[in-house]
C-alpha positions in Angstrom: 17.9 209.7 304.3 17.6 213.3 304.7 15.0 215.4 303.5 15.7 218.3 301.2 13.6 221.1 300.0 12.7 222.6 296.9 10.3 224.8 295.7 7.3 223.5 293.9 5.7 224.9 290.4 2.2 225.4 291.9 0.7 228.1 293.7 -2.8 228.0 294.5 -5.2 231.4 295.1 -7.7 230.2 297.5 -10.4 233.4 296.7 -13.6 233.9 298.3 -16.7 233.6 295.8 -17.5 237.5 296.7 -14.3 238.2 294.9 -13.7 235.4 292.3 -15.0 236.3 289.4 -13.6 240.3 289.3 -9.8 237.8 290.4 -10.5 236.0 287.5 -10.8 238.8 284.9 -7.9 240.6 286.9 -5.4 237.6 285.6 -7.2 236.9 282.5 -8.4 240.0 281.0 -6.5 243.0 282.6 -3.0 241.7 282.9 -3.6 239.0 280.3 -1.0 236.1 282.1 -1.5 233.4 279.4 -4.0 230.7 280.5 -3.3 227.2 280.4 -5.4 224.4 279.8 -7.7 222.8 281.7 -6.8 219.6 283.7 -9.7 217.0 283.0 -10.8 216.7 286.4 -10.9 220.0 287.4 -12.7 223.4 286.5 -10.1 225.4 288.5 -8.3 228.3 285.9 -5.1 228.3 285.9 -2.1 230.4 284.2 1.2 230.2 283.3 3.0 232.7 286.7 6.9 232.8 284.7 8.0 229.3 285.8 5.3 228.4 288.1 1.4 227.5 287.6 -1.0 229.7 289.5 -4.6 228.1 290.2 -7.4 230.0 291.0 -9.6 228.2 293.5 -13.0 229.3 294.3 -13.4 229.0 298.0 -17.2 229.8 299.1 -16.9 230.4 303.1 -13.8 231.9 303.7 -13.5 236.2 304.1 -10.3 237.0 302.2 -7.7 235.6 299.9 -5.1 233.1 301.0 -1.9 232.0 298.9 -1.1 228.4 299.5 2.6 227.2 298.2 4.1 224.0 297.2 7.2 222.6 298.5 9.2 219.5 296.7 10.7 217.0 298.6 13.1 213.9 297.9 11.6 211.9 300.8 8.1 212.2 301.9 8.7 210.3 305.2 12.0 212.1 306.3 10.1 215.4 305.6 7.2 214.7 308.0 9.6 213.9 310.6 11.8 216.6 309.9 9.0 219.0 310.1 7.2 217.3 313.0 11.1 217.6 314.6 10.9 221.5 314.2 7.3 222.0 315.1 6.0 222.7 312.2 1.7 222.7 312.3 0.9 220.1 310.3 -2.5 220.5 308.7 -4.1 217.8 306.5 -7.8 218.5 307.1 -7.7 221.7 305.3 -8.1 220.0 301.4 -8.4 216.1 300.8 -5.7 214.8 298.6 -6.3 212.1 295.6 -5.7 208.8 297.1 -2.0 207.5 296.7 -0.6 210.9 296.2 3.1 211.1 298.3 2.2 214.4 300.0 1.3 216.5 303.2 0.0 220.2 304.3 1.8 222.2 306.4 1.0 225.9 307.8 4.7 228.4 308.4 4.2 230.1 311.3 2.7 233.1 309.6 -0.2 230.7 308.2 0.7 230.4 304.5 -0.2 226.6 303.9 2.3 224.4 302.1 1.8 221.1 300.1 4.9 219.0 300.9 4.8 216.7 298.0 7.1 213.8 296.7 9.0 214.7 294.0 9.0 212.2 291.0 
């Protein structure tokens, strides 16, 4: 099967603790993007970005603010090779994933990091 590509509903803010808190109010209290629930295993903010979720991740050790993206795939296995075909970094040590979830990272060649997850 072939692999296709589409893009995911999360985005992740990975913010250095220097910064997090004045990020936080920024979203929450100066541009007031509604905020969502929390997930019950997880502390992590996050807010309703139009169509997409944006997470707010607290990141103690890093110097400045990355934006990671999710990518949706029909086949999990055809991806990796497709991407491993192309040469695309694949990166899995940067953030443990939950055991038994379909799903990969993956830098672009300007460093943005991208989950490549199954899609349901």
């Amino acid at each position: 099967m072939k692999a296709v590509f589409t893009p995911g509903n999360n985005i992740a803010m990975k913010i250095p603790s220097h910064e997090y808190d004045q990020t936080l109010h920024f979203y929450r209290d100066v541009i007031a993007i509604p905020e969502l629930a929390r997930e019950r295993d997880t502390d992590t903010p996050r807010f309703q970005f139009g169509d997409k979720t944006l997470w707010l991740d607290n990141v103690p050790g890093i110097s400045q603010a990355e934006i990671w993206l999710e990518i949706v795939t029909n086949d999990i296995a055809a991806a990796a090779e497709h991407l491993a075909n192309h040469k695309v970094t694949r990166c899995d040590e940067i953030e443990p994933l939950p055991e038994g979830f379909a799903a990969f990272w993956v830098a672009s060649p300007s460093n943005i990091i991208h989950l490549v997850s199954q899609s349901d």
